[in-house]
C-alpha positions as CSV (number, residue, x, y, z in Angstrom):
1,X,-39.3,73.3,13.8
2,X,-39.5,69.5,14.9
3,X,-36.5,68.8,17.4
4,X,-33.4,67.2,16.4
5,X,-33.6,63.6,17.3
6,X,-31.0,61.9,19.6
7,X,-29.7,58.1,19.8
8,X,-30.3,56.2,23.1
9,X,-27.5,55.3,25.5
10,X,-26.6,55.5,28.7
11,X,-24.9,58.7,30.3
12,X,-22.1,58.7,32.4
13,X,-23.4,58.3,36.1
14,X,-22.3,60.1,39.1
15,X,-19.9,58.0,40.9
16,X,-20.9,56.4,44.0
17,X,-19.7,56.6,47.3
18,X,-16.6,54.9,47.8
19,X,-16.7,51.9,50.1
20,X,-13.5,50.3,52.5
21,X,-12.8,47.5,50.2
22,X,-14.8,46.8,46.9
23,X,-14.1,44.2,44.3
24,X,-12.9,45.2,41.0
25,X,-13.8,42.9,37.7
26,X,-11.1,42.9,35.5
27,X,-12.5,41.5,31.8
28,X,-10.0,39.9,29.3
29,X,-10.8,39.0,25.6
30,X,-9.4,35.9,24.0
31,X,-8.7,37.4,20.3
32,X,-7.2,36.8,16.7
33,X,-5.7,38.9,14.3
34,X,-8.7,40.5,12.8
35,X,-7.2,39.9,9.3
36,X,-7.2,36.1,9.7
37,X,-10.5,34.2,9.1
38,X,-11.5,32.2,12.1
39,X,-14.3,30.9,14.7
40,X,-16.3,33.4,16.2
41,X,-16.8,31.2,19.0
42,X,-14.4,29.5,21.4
43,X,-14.2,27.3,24.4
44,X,-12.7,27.8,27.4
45,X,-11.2,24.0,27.0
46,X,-10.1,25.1,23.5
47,X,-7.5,28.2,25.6
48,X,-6.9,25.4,28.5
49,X,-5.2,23.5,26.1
50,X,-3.1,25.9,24.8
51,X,-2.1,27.2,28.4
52,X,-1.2,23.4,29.0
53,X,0.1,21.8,26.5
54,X,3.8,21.5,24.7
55,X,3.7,23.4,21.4
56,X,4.4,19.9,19.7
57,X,0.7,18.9,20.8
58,X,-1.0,22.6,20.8
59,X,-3.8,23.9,18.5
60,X,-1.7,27.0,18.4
61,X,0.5,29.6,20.0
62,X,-0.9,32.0,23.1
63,X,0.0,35.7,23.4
64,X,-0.5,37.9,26.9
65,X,-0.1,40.7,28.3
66,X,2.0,40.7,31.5
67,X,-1.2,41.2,33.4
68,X,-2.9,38.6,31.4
69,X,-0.3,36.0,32.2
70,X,-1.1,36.7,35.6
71,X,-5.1,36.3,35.7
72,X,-4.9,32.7,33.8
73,X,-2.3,31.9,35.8
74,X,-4.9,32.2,39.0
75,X,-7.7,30.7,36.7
76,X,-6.4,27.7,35.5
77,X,-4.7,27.6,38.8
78,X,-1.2,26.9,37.6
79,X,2.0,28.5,35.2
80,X,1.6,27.3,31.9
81,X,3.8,23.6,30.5
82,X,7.1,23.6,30.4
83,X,7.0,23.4,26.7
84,X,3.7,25.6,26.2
85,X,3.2,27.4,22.8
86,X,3.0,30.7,25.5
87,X,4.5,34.2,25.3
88,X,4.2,37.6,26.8
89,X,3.7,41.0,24.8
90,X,4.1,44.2,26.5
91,X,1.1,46.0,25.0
92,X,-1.6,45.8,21.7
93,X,0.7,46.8,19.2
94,X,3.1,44.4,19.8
95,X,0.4,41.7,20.0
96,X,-1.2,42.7,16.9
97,X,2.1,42.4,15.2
98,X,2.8,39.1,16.3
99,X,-0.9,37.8,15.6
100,X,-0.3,39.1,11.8
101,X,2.6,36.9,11.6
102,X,0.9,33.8,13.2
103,X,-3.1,32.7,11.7
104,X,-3.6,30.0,14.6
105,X,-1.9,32.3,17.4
106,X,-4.8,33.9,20.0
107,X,-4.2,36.5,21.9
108,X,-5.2,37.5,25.6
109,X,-5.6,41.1,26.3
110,X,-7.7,43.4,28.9
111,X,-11.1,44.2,27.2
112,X,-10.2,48.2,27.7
113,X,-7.1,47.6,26.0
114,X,-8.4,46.2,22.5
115,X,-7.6,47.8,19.3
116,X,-10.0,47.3,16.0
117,X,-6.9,44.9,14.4
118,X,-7.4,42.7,17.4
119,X,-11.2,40.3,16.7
120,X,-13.0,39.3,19.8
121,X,-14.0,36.1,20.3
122,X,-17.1,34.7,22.3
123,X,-16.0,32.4,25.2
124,X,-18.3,29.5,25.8
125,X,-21.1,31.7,24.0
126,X,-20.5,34.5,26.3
127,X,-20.2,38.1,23.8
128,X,-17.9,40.5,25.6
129,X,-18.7,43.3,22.9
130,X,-22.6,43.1,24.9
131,X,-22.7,46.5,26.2
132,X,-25.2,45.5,28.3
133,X,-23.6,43.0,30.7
134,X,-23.9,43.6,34.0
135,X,-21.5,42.9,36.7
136,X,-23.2,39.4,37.7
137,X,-22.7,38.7,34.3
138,X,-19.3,39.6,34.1
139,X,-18.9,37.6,37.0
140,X,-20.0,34.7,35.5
141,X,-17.8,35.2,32.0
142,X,-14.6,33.0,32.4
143,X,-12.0,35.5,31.8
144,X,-12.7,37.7,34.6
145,X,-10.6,38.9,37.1
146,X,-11.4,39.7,40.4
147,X,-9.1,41.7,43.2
148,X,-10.0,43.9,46.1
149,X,-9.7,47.5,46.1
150,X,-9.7,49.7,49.6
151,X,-11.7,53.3,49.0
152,X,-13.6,52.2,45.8
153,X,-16.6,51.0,44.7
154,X,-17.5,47.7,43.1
155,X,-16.9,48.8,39.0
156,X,-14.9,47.0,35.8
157,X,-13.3,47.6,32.8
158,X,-16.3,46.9,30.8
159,X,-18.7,50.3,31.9
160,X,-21.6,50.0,30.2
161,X,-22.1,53.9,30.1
162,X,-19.1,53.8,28.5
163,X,-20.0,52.2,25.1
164,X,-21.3,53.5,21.8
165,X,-22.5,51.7,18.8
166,X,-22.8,52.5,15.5
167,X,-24.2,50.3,12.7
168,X,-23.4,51.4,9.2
169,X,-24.3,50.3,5.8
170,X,-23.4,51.1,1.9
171,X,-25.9,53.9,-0.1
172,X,-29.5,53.7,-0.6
173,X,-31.5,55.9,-3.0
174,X,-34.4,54.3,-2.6
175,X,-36.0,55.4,-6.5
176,X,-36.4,52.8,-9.3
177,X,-37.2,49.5,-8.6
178,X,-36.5,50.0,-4.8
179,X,-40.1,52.5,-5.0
180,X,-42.1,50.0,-6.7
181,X,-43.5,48.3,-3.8
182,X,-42.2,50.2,-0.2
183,X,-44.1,47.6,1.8
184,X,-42.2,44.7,0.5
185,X,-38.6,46.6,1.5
186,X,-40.1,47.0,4.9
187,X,-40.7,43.2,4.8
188,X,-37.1,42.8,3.9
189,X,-35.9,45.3,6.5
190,X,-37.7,43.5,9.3
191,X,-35.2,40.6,8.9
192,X,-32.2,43.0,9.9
193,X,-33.8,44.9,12.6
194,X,-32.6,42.9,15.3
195,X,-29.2,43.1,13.6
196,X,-29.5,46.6,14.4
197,X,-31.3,46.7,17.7
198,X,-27.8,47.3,19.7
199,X,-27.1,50.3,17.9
200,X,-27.1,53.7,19.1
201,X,-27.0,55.1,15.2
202,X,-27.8,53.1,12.8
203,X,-26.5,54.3,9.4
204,X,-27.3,55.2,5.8
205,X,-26.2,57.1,2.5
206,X,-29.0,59.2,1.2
207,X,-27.8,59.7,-2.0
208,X,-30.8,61.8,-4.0
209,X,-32.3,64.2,-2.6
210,X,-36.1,64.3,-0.9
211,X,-38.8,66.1,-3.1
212,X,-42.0,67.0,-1.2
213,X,-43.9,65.5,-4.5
214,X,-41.9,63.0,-6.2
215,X,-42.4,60.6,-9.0
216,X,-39.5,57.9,-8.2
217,X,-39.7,55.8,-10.9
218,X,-38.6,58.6,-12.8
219,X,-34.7,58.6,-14.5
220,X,-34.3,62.8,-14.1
221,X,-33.6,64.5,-11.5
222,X,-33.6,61.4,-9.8
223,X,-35.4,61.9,-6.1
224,X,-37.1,60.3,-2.9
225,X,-40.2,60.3,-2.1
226,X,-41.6,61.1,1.6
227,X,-43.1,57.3,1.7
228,X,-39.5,55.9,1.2
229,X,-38.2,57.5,4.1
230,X,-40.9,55.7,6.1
231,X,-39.2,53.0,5.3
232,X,-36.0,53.9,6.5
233,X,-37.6,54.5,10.1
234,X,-39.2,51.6,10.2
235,X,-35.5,49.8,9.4
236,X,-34.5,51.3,12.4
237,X,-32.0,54.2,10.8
238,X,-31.5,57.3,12.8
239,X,-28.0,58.7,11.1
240,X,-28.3,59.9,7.5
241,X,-25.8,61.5,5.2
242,X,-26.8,63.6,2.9
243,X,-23.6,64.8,1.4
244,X,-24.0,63.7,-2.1
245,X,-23.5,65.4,-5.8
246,X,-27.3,64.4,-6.4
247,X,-28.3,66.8,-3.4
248,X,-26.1,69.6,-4.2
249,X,-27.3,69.9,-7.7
250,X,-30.5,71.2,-5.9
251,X,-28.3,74.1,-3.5
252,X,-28.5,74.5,0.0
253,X,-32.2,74.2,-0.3
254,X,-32.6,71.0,-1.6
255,X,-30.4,69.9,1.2
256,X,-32.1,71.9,3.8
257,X,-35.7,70.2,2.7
258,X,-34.0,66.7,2.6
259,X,-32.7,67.4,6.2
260,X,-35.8,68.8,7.2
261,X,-37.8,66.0,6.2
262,X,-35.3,63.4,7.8
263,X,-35.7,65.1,11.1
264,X,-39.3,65.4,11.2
265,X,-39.3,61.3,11.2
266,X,-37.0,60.7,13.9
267,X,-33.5,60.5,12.1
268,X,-30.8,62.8,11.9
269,X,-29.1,64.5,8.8
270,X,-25.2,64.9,8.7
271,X,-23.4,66.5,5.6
272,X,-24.4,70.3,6.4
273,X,-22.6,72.9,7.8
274,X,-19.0,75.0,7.1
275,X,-15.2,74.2,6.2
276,X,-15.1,75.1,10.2
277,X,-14.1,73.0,13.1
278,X,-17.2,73.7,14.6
279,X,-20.1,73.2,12.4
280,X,-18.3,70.0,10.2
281,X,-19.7,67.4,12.4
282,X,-22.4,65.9,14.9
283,X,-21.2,65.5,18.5
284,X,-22.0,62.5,19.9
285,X,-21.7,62.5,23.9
286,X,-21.3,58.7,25.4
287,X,-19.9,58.4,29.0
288,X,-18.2,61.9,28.7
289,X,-16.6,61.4,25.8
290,X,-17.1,63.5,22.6
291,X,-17.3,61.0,18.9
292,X,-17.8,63.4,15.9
293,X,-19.7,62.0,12.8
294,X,-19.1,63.5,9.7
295,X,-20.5,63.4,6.2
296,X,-18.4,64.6,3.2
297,X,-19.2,64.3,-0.7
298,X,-16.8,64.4,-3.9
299,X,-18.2,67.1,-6.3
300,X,-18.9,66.4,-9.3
301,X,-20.4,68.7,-11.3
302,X,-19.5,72.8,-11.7
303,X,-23.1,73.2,-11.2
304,X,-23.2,71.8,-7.9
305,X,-23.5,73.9,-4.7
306,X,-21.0,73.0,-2.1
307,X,-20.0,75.2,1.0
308,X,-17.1,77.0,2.5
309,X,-15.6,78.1,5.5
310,X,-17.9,81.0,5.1
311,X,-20.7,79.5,3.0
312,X,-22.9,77.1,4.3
313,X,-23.7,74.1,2.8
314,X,-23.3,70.3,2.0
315,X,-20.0,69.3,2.6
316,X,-17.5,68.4,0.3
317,X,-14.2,66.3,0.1
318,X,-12.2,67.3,-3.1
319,X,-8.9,65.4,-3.1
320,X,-7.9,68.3,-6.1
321,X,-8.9,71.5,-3.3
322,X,-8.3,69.8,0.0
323,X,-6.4,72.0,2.0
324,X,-9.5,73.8,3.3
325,X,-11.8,70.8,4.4
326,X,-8.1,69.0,5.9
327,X,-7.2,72.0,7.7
328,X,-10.9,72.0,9.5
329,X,-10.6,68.2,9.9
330,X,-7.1,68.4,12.0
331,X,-8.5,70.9,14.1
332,X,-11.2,69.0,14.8
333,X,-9.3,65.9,16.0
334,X,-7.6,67.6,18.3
335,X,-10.8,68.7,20.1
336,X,-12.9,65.4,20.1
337,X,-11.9,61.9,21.4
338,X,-12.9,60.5,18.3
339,X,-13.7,61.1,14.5
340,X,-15.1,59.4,12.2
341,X,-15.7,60.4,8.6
342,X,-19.1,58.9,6.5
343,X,-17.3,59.6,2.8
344,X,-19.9,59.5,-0.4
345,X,-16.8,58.7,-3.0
346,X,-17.3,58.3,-6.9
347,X,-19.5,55.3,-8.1
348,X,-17.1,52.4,-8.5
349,X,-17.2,48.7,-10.1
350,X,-14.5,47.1,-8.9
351,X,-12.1,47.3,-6.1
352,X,-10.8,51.0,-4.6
353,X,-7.6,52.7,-6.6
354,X,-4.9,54.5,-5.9
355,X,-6.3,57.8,-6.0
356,X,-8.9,56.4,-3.8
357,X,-6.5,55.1,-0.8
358,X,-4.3,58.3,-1.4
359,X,-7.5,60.6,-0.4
360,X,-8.6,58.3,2.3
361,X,-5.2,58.5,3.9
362,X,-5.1,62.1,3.6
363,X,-8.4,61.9,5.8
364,X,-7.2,59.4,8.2
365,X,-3.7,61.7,8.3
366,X,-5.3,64.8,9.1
367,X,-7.3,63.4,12.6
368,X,-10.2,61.0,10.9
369,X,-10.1,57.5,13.2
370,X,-12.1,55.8,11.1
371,X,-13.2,56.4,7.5
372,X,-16.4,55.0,5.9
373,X,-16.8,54.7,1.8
374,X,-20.7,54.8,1.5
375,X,-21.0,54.9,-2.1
376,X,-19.1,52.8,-4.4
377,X,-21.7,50.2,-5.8
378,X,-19.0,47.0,-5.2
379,X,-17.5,45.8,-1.7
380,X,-13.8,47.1,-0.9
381,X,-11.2,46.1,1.3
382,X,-11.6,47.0,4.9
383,X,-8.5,48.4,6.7
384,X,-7.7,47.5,10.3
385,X,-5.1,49.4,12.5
386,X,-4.1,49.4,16.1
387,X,-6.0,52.9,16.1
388,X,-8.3,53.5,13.2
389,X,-9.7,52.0,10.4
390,X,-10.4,52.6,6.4
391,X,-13.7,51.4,4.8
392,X,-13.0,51.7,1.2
393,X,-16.5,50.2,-0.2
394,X,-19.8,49.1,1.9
395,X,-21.1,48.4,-1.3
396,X,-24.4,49.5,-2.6
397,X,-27.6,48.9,0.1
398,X,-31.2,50.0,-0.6
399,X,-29.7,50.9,-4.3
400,X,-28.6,49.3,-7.4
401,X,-29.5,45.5,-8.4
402,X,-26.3,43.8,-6.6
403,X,-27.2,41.1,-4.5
404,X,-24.1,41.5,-1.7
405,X,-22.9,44.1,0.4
406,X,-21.7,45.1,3.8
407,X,-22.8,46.3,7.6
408,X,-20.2,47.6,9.8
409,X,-20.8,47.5,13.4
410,X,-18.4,50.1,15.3
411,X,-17.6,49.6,18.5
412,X,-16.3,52.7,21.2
413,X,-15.5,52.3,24.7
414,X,-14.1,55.4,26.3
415,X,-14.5,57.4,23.2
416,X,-12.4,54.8,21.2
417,X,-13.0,53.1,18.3
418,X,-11.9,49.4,19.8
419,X,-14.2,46.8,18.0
420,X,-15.2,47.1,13.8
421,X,-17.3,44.1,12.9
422,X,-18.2,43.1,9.0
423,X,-21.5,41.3,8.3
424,X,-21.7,40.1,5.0
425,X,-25.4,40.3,3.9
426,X,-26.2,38.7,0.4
427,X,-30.0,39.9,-1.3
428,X,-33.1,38.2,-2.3
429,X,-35.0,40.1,-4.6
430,X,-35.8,42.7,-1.5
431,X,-34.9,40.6,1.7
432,X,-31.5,40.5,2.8
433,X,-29.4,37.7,5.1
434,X,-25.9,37.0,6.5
435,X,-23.7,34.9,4.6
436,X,-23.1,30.9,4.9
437,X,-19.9,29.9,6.8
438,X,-18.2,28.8,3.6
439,X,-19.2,32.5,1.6
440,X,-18.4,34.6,4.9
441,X,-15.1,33.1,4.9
442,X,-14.4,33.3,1.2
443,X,-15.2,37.2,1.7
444,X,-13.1,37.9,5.0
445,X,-9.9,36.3,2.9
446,X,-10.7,38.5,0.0
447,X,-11.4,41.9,1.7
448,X,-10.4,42.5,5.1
449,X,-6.9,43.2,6.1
């Protein structure tokens, strides 16, 4: 039986020994409200002048933390004006909540502190969501604050052992069109791999299931042939759910034979297990902190085969029969430092419903931290909080014949969800690209709250 394939990253190390005095780098983030469109990058001039100048004359207001206040106060080497747009917050909530009401106000908050409403901005170029900066390079990022520590070692608030990254996108079924010519889909993928290269897992929906022989240009049963999963490795996807109505039509053996064929190229299969707290997810260990990736699907169809807390199966969410799945899903959350839920919902054509938030609450309510719609063909909103967030809609990927759709890039440090990144990709023919300025804007305004 070929292994099951693991993600790299970088475990937790042993600590080392302590020395008398050791400096300690203290990274802060300059941020907006995530809901707010606005520049990605930022200079160091552009917070100076905000630090400095009377709110009559300022680009915009600054919020800190007390402990922020304090490290620009030693780096630009004096208070702020006397009539400085400047104020203090006493923690990420209360910052988020005054970003909300303000679209030119930035914030200033410890990089361990962040929240998913609270968007990161580069500094001068500088990314402080690189999980790979080392402490030279945090040295040499403007926001970093440094103070001596007695019986310690030399360490930060930006770990890199303590980071996981997931990149996620909308369905793919990879039959139709999409099987006419694989190579040129491999061409298309090459132009997103190093979109994808920081990931840990990088994400898809399998929605049909994987025949050994397959004909995919066929309408019925609709299925994927070996060949197209090449092409997902080669994309650089590793995490694949295969909780879908498609699959379960074929029982727990379809779904065993899909899985099976997954693994044996290098990518894991989630959606299969039991209504149990134990066998509903993938443990993900990252800096000694356990993330659980789940896969549900909505059944369908009575003829579908779905498990049980004493059947095993493919996985199922029904909003009408909940209790069971919730029940498992709360238990869960208490156990883990982190959940997050990869949900195949009904095929959509327009923007999520009520019946659709209502079940994606109940998710959220019952432990999930974050919430993924893989399936409905159209982008929906996007749903920041100051400790979670709701994906309605990624929109259709390798699927379909729409020419936009979303990647998610999900950020944990700690075992927390701290950083959820769109990236608006628009198609050509089977090549896909990020948005303009002007488009990317026009689509953060419309979708992400």
């Amino acid at each position: 039986m070929t292994p099951t394939p693991t993600p790299t990253f970088t475990p937790a190390p042993a600590p080392p020994t302590p020395k008398a005095e050791a400096i300690v780098y203290t990274v802060y983030a300059i941020v907006r409200y995530v809901g707010h469109p606005g520049p990605d990058n930022i200079l160091v001039r552009d917070v100076e002048a905000r630090w400095r100048l009377p709110a009559s004359a300022s680009p915009g207001a600054l919020y800190l933390t007390n402990d922020a206040w304090d490290a620009l106060d030693d780096y630009f080497t004096s208070p702020p004006g006397d009539q400085a747009d400047v104020y203090t917050v006493n923690n990420a909530e209360e910052m988020v909540q005054k970003l909300r009401k303000d679209p030119s106000g930035w914030g200033v908050i410890a990089f361990d502190q962040l929240v998913p409403a609270l968007y990161p901005m580069k500094v001068d170029g500088k990314d402080i969501l690189n999980p790979h900066l080392t402490l030279k390079q945090l040295d040499d990022y403007p926001f970093t604050h440094h103070h001596i520590e007695k019986n310690t070692w030399p360490h930060s608030n930006h770990e890199p052992s303590k980071f996981g990254v997931i990149w996620t996108t909308g369905a793919s079924t990879l039959t139709g069109p999409w099987a006419q010519d694989p190579d040129l889909v491999v061409k298309g993928l090459k132009k997103l791999r190093s979109l994808f290269k920081g990931g840990n897992w990088v994400h898809t929906q399998l929605d049909v299931p994987v025949f050994e022989r397959c004909d995919p240009q066929r309408k019925e049963p609709l299925c994927t042939s070996p060949e197209m999963l090449d092409v997902l490795a080669q994309g650089r996807f590793n995490l694949v759910s295969i909780a879908s109505p498609r699959v379960a039509r074929f029982g727990t053996g379809g779904a065993l034979v899909t899985a099976h064929m997954l693994n044996a190229r290098g990518m894991q299969a989630i959606g299969l297990g039991r209504l149990t707290p134990d066998t509903l997810g993938l443990d993900w260990q990252v800096g000694g902190r356990t993330i659980t990736l789940v896969s549900l699907g909505v059944p369908q169809k009575a003829e579908e085969q779905w498990a049980t807390s004493s059947v095993p199966g493919l996985l199922p969410y029904d909003p009408q029969n909940d209790r069971a799945l919730l029940d498992a899903l709360a238990a869960l959350a208490r156990q883990r430092d982190s959940v997050v839920v990869f949900l195949r919902w009904t095929e959509s054509r327009d923007l999520e419903k009520e019946a659709q938030v209502q079940a994606f609450q109940r998710l959220r309510d019952a432990g999930a931290d974050v919430v993924i719609g893989v399936q409905p063909g159209v982008i929906q909103r996007l749903n920041y909080g100051t400790s979670g967030l709701t994906a309605y809609g990624l929109g259709s990927f390798l699927e379909g014949e729409r020419n936009q759709t979303l990647a998610l890039r999900l950020i944990f440090y700690d075992g927390r969800l701290i950083a959820a990144q769109p990236v608006f990709l628009k198609r050509t023919g089977r090549s896909w690209s990020m948005l303009g300025e002007a488009e990317k804007a026009h689509f953060w305004k419309q979708f992400v709250r």
